[in-house]
C-alpha atoms as a printed R data frame, in Angstrom:
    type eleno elety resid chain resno       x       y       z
1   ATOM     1    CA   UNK     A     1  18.914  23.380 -25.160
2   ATOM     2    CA   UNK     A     2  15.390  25.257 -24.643
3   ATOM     3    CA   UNK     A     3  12.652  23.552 -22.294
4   ATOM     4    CA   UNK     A     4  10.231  23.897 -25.552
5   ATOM     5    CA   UNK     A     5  12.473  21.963 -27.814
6   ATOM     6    CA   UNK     A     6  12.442  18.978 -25.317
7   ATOM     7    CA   UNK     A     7   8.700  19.562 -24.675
8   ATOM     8    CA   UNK     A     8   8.040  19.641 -28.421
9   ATOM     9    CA   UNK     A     9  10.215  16.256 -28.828
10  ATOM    10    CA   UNK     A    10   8.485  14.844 -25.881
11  ATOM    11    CA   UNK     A    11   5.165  15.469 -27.903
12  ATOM    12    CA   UNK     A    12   6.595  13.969 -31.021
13  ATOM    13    CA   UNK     A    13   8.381  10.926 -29.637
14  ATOM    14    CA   UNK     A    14   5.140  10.255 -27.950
15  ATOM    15    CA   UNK     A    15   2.684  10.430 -30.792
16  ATOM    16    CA   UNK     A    16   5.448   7.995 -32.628
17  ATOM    17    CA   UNK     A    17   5.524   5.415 -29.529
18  ATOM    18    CA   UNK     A    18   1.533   5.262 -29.315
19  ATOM    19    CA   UNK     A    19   1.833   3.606 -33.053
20  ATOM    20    CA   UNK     A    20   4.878   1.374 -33.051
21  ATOM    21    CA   UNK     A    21   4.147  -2.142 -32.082
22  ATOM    22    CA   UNK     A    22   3.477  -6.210 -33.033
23  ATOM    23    CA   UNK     A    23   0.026  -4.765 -34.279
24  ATOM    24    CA   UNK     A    24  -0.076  -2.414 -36.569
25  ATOM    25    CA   UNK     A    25  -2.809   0.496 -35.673
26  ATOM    26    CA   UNK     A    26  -3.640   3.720 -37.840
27  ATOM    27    CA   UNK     A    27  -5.357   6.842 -36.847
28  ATOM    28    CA   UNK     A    28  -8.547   5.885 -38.129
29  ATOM    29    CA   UNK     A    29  -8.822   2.047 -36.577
30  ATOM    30    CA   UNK     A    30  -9.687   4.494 -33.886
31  ATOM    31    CA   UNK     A    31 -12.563   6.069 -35.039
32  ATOM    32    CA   UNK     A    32 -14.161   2.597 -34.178
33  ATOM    33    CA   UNK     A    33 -14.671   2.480 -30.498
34  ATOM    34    CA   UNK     A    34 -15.577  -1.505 -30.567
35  ATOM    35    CA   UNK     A    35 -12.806  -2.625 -32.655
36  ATOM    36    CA   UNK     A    36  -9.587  -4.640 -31.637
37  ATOM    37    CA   UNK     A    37  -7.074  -1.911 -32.395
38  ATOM    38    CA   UNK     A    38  -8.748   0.467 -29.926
39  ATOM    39    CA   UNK     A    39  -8.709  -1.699 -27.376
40  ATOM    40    CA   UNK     A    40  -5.150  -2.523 -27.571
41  ATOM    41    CA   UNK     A    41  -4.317   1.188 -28.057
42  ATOM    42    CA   UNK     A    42  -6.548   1.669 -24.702
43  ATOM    43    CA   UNK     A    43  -4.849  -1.282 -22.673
44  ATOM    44    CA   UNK     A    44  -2.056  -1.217 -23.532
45  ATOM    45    CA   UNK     A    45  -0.409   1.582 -25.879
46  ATOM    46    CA   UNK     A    46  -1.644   4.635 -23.417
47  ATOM    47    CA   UNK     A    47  -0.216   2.771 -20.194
48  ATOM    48    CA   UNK     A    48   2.644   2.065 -21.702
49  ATOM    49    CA   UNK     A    49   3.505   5.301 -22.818
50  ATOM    50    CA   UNK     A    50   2.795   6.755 -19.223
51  ATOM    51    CA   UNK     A    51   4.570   4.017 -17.649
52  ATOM    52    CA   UNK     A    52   7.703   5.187 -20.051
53  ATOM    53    CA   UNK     A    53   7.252   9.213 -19.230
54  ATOM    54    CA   UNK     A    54   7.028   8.574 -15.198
55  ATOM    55    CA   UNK     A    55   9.789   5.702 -15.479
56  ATOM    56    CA   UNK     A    56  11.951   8.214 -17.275
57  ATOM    57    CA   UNK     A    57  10.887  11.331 -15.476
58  ATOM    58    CA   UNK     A    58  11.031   9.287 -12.403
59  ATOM    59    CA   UNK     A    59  14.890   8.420 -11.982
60  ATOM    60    CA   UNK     A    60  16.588  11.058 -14.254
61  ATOM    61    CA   UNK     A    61  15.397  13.393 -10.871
62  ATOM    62    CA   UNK     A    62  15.951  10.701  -8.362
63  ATOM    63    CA   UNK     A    63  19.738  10.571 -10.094
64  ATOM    64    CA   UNK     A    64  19.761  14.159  -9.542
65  ATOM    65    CA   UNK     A    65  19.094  14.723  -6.313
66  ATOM    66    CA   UNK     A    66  21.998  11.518  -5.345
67  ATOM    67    CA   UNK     A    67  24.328  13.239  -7.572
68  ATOM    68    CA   UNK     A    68  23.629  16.980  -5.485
69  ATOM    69    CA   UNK     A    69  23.076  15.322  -2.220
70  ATOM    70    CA   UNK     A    70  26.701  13.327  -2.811
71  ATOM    71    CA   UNK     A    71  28.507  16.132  -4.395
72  ATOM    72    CA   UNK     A    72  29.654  13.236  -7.109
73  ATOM    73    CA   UNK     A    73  28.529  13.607 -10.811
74  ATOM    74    CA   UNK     A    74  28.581   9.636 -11.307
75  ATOM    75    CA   UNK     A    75  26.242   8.951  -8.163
76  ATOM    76    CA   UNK     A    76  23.389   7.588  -9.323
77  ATOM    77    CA   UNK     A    77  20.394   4.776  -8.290
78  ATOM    78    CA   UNK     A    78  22.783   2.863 -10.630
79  ATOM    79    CA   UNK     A    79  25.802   3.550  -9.127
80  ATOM    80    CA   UNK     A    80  24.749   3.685  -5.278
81  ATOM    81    CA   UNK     A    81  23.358   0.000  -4.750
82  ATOM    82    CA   UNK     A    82  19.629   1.889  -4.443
83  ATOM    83    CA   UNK     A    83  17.978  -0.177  -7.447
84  ATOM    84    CA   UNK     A    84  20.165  -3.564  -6.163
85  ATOM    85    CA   UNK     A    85  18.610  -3.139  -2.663
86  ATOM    86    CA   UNK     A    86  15.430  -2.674  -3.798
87  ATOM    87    CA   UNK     A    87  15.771  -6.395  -5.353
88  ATOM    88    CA   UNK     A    88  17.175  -7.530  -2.094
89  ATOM    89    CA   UNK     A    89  13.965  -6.204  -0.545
90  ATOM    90    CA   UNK     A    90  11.425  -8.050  -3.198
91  ATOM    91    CA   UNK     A    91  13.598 -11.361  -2.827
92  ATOM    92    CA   UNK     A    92  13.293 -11.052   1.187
93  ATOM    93    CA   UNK     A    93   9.570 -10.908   0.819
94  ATOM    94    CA   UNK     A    94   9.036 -13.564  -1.152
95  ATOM    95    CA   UNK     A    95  11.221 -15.668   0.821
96  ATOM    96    CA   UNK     A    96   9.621 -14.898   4.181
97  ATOM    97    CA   UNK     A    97   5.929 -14.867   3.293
98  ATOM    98    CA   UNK     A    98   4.583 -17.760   1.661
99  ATOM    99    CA   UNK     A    99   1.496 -15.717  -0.619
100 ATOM   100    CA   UNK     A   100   3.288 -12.722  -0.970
101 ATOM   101    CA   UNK     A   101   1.389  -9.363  -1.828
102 ATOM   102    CA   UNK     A   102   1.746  -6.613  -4.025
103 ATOM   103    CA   UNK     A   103   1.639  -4.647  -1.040
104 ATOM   104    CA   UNK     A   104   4.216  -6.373   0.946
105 ATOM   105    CA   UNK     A   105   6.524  -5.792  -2.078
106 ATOM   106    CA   UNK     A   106   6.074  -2.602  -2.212
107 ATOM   107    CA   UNK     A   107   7.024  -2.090   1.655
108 ATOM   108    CA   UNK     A   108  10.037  -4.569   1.465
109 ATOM   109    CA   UNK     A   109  11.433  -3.061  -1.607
110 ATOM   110    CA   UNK     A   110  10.791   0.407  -0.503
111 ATOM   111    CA   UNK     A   111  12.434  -0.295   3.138
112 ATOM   112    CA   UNK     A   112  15.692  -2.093   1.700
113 ATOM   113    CA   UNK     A   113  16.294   0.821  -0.906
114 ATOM   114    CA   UNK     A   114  15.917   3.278   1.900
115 ATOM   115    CA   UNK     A   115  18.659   1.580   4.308
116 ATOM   116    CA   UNK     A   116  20.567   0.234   1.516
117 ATOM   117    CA   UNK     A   117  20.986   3.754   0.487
118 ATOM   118    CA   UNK     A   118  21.528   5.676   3.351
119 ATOM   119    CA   UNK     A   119  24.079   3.023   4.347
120 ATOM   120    CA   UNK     A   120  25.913   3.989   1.120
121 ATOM   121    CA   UNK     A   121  25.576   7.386   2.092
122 ATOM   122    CA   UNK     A   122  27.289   6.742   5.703
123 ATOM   123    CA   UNK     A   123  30.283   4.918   3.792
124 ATOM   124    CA   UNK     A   124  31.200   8.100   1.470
125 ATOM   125    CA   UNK     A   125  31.068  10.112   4.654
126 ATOM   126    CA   UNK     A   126  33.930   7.616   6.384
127 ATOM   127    CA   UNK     A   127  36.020   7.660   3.108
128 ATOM   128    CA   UNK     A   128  39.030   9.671   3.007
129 ATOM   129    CA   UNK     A   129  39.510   9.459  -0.332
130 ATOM   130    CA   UNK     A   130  36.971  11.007  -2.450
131 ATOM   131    CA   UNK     A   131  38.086  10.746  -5.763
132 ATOM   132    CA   UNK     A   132  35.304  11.673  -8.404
133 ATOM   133    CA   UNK     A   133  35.892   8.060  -9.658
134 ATOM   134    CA   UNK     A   134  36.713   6.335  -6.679
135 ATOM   135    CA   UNK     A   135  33.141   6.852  -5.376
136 ATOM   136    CA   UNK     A   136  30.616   5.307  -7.806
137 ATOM   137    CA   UNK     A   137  33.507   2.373  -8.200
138 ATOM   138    CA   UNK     A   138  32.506   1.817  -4.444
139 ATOM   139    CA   UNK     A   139  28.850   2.103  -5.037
140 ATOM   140    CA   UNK     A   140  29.149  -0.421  -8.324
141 ATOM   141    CA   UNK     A   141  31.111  -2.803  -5.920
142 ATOM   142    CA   UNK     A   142  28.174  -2.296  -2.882
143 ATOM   143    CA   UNK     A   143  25.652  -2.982  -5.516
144 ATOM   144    CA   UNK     A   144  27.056  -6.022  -6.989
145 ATOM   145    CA   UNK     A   145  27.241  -7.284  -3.359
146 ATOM   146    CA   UNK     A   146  23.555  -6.793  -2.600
147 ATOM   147    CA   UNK     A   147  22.870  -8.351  -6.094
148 ATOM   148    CA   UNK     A   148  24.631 -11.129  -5.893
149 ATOM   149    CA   UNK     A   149  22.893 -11.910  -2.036
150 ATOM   150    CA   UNK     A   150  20.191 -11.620  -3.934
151 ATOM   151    CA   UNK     A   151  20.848 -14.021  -6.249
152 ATOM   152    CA   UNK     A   152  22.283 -16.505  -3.976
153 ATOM   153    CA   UNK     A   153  19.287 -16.590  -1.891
154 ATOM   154    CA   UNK     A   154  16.922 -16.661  -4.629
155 ATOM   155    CA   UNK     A   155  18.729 -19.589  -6.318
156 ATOM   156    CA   UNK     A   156  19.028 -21.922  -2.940
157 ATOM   157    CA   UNK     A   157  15.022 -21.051  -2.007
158 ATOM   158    CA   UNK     A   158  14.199 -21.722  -6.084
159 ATOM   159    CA   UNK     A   159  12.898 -18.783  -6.703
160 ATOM   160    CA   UNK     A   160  15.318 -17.872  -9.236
161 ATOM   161    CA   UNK     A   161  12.836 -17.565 -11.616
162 ATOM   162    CA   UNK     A   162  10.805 -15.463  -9.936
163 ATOM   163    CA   UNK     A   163  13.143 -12.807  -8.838
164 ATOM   164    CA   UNK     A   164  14.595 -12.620 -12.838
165 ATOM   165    CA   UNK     A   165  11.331 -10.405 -14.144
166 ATOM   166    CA   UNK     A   166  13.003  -7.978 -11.366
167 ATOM   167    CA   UNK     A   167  16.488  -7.759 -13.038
168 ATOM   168    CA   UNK     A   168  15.152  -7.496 -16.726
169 ATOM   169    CA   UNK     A   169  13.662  -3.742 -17.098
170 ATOM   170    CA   UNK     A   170  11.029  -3.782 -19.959
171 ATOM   171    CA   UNK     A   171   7.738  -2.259 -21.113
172 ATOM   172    CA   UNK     A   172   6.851  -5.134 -22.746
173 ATOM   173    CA   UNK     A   173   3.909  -6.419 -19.957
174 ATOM   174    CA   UNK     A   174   2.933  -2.982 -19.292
175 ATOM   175    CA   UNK     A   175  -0.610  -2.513 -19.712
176 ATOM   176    CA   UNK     A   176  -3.786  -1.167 -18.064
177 ATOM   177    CA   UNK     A   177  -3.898  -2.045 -14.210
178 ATOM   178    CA   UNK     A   178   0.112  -2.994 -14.317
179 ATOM   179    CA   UNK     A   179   1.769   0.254 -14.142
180 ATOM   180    CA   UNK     A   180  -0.613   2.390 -11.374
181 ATOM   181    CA   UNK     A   181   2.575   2.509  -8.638
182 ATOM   182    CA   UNK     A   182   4.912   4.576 -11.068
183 ATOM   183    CA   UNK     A   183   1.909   7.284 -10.038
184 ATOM   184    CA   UNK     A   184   3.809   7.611  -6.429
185 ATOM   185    CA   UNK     A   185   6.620   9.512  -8.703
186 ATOM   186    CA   UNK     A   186   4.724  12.363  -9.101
187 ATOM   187    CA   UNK     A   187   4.093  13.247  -5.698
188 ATOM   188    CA   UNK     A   188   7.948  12.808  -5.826
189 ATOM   189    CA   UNK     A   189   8.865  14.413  -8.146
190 ATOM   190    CA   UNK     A   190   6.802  17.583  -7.069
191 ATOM   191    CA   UNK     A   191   8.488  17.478  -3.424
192 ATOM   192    CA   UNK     A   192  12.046  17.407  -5.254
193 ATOM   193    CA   UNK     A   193  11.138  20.480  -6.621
194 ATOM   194    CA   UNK     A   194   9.734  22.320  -3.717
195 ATOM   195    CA   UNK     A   195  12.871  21.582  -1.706
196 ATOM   196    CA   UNK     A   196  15.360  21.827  -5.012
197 ATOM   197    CA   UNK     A   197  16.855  25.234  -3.390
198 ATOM   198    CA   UNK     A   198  17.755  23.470  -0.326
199 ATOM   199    CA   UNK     A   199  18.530  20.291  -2.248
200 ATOM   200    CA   UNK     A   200  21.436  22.706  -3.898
201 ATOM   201    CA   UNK     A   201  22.114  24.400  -0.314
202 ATOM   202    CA   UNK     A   202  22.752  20.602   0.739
203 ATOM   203    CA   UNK     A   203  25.169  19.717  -1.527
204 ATOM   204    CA   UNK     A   204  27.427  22.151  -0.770
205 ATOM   205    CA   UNK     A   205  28.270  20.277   2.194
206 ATOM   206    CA   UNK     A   206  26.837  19.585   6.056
207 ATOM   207    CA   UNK     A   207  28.882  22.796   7.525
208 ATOM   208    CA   UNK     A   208  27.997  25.295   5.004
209 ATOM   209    CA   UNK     A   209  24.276  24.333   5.371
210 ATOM   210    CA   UNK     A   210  24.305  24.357   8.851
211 ATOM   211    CA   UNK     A   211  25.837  27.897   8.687
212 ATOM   212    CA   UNK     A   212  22.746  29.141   6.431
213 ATOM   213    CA   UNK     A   213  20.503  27.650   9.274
214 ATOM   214    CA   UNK     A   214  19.627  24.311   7.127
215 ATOM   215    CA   UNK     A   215  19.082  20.848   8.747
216 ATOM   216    CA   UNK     A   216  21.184  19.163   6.834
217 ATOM   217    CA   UNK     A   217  20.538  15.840   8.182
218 ATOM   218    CA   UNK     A   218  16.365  16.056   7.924
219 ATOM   219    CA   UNK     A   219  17.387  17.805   3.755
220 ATOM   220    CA   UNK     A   220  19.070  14.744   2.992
221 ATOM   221    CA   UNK     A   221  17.314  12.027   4.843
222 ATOM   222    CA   UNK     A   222  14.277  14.073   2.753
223 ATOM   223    CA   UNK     A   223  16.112  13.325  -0.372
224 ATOM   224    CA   UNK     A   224  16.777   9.720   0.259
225 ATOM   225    CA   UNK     A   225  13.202   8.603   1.049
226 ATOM   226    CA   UNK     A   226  12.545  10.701  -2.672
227 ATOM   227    CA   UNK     A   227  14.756   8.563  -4.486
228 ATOM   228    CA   UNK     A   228  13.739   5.207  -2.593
229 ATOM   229    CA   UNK     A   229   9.944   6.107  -3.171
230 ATOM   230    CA   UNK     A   230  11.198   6.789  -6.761
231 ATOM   231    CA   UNK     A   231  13.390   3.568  -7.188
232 ATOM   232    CA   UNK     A   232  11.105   1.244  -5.681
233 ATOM   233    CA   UNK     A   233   8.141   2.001  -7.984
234 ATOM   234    CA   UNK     A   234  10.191   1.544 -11.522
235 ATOM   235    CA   UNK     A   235  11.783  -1.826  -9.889
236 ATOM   236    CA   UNK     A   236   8.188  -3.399  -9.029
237 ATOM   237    CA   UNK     A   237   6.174  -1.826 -12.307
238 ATOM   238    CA   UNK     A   238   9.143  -2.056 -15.078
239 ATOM   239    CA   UNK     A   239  12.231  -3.535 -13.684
240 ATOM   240    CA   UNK     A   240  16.190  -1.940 -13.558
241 ATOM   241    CA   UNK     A   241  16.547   0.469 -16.073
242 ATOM   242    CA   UNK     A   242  20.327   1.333 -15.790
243 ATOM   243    CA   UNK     A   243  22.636   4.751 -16.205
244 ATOM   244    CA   UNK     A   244  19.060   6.639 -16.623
245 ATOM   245    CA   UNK     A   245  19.608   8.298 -13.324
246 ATOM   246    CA   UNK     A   246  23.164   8.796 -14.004
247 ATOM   247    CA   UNK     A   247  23.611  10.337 -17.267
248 ATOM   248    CA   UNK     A   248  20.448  12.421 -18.309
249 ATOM   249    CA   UNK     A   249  21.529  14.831 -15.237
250 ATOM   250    CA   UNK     A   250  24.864  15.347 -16.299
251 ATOM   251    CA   UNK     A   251  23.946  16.143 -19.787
252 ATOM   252    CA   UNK     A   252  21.605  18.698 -18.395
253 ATOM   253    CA   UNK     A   253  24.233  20.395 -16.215
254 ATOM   254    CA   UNK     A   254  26.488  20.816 -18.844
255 ATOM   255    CA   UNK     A   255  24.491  23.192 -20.266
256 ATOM   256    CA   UNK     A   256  22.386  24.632 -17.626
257 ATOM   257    CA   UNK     A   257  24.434  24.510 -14.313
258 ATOM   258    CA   UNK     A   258  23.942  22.988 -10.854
259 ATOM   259    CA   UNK     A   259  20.782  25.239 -10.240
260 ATOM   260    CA   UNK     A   260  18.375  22.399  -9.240
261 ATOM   261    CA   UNK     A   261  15.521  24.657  -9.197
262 ATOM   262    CA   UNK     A   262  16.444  25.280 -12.715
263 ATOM   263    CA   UNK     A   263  17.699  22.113 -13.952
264 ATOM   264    CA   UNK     A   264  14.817  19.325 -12.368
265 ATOM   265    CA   UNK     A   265  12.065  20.767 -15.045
266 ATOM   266    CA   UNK     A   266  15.041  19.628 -18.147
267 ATOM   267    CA   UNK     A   267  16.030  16.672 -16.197
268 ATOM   268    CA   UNK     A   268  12.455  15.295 -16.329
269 ATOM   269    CA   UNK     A   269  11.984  16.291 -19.763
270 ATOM   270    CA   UNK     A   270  15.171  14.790 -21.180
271 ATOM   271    CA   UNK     A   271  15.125  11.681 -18.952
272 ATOM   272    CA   UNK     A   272  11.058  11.308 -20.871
273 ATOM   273    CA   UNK     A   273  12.800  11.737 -24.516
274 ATOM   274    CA   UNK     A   274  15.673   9.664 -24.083
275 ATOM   275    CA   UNK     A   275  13.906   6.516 -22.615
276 ATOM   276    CA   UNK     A   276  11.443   6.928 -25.005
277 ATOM   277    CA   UNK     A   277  14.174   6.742 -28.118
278 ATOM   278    CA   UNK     A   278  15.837   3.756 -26.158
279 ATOM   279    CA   UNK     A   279  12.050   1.756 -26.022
280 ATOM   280    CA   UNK     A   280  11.517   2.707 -29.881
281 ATOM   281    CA   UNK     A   281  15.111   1.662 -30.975
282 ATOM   282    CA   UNK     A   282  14.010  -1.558 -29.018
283 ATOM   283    CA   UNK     A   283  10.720  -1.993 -30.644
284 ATOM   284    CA   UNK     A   284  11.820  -1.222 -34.625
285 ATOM   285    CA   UNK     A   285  15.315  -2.749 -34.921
286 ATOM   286    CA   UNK     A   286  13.729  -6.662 -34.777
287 ATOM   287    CA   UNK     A   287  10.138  -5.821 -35.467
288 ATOM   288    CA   UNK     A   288   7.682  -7.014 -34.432
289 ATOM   289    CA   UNK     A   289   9.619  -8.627 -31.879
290 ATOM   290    CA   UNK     A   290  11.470  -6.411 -29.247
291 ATOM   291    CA   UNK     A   291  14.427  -5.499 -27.204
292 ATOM   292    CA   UNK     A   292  14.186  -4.805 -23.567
293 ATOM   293    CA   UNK     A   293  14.196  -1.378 -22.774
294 ATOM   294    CA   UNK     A   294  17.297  -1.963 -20.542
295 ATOM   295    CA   UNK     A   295  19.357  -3.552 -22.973
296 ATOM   296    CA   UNK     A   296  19.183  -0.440 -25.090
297 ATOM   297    CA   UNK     A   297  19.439   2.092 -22.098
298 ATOM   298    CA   UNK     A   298  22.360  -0.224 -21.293
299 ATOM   299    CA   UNK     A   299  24.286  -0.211 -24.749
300 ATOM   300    CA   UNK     A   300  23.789   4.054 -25.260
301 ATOM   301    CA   UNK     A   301  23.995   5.096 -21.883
302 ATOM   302    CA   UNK     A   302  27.604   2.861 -21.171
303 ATOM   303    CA   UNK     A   303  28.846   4.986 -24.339
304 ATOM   304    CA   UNK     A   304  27.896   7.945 -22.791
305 ATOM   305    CA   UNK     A   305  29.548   6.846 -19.588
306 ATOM   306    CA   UNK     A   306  32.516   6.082 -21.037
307 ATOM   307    CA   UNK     A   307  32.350   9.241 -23.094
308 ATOM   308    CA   UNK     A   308  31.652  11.409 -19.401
309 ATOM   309    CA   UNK     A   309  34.531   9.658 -17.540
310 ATOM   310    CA   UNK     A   310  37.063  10.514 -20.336
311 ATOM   311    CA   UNK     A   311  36.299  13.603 -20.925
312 ATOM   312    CA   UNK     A   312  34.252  14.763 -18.138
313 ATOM   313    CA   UNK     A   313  36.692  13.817 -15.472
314 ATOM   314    CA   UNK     A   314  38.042  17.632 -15.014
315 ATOM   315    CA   UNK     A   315  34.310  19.170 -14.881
316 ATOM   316    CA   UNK     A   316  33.045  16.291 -12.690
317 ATOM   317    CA   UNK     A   317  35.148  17.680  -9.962
């Protein structure tokens, strides 16, 4: 698949996602500056779409760089507790500080991704057994710990209800002034691919990048705070959005390799046109009421799982 074809869907998909909706808005509603429809395609449509092309740009990479820095092709946010430690983090800081801030959020949630992660990281170094399965099973199993903590502590404080908005993943309240932290991505995402070659280096394990006069340890520590900084914004702006992280990156190396340098620029690209046919599938099957985004993401990307681990199994290793 050429970069311009996903570009030129990108485009496309985009155009068609600025005029889906409860309202209906044409092209020329716009031509009036004062009127309703422009406002709403000002507040709401534009951040929306941007929310959806960082979200989705966002966490396709930050599943690549788990997937290189693990050497496992089902590592993912997802699939390594990052996104379930994140929601520890928000839970904590609304348990422990009365008015909590946006600000304190983002620090909680950002810290508890971090360590949550790299404390996944430290058990795949002390298992024996790596097993291309074996390993995200471990990482589903971590995750569902953290998330039901979460949920334990959040229903004895009563703040179940709070903490929910954080385990539904939609675009639904996204408008202008809601979505501003997804921003932090692109700093991200830039970094990733600055240190992609040594992100590839990296994953071919701790000895043969020490060998090549790498620091392994400051490369993947690097990587971790990437995909934390990454995580963290999606969870506080749009929620979980699941298997994003996990099978966009695949899909790309099928056909392009393990080349990150090569393979980050269709990563973000792909990750921006499927989430954005996942949040118009939601939007048009029940119009003019919608689907969460994550249900959708959910339903496609568990078939694609499934598809990857029965057929993928031999080029996963």
């Amino acid at each position: 698949m050429r970069l311009w074809m996903l570009m030129i869907a990108a485009v496309v998909l985009s155009f068609v996602s600025l005029f889906i909706g409860a309202i209906d808005i044409k092209f020329s509603d716009l031509l009036d500056w004062d009127s309703q429809e422009t406002q709403i395609f000002l507040i709401s449509r534009i951040p929306r779409l941007m929310a959806i092309i960082l979200a989705g740009a966002g966490m396709s990479i930050a599943g690549l760089i788990m997937q290189s820095l693990s050497r496992n092709k089902f590592v993912s946010p997802t699939t390594a507790g990052t996104l379930d430690a994140a929601k520890l983090g928000i839970m904590i800081s609304m348990l422990f500080f009365t008015n909590v801030t946006y600000t304190q959020q983002v620090i909680f949630s950002f810290a508890f991704a971090l360590i949550g992660t790299i404390i996944f990281m430290q058990i795949l170094d002390r298992i024996k057994f790596k097993d291309v399965i074996f390993v995200p099973l471990i990482g589903i199993m971590y995750g569902n710990i953290l998330s039901s903590i979460t949920t334990f502590f959040a229903y004895e404080a009563e703040i179940i209800q709070n903490i929910s908005s954080w385990f539904m993943g939609s675009f639904t309240l996204i408008i202008a002034g809601r979505y501003e932290l997804l921003y932090i991505s692109i700093p991200a995402v830039i970094l990733a691919y600055l240190y992609a070659n040594k992100f590839t280096v990296a994953g071919m394990g701790e000895d043969f990048a020490k060998n090549l006069g790498l620091s392994y340890k400051f490369v993947l520590y690097s990587g971790l705070v990437l995909v934390a900084i990454i995580s963290t914004s999606v969870v506080l702006t749009v929620g979980v959005i699941p298997f994003l992280g996990l099978i966009v990156p695949n899909i790309v190396s099928l056909y392009l390799g393990d080349n990150l340098r090569k393979t980050i620029p269709h990563t973000a690209l792909l990750g921006i046109v499927f989430l954005l046919i996942c949040d118009i599938i939601g939007r048009v099957i029940i119009h003019p009421y919608e689907i969460p985004v994550n249900v959708t993401v959910a339903v496609i990307g568990s078939a694609i799982f499934l598809i990857m681990l029965f057929r993928g199994r031999a080029y996963a290793k």
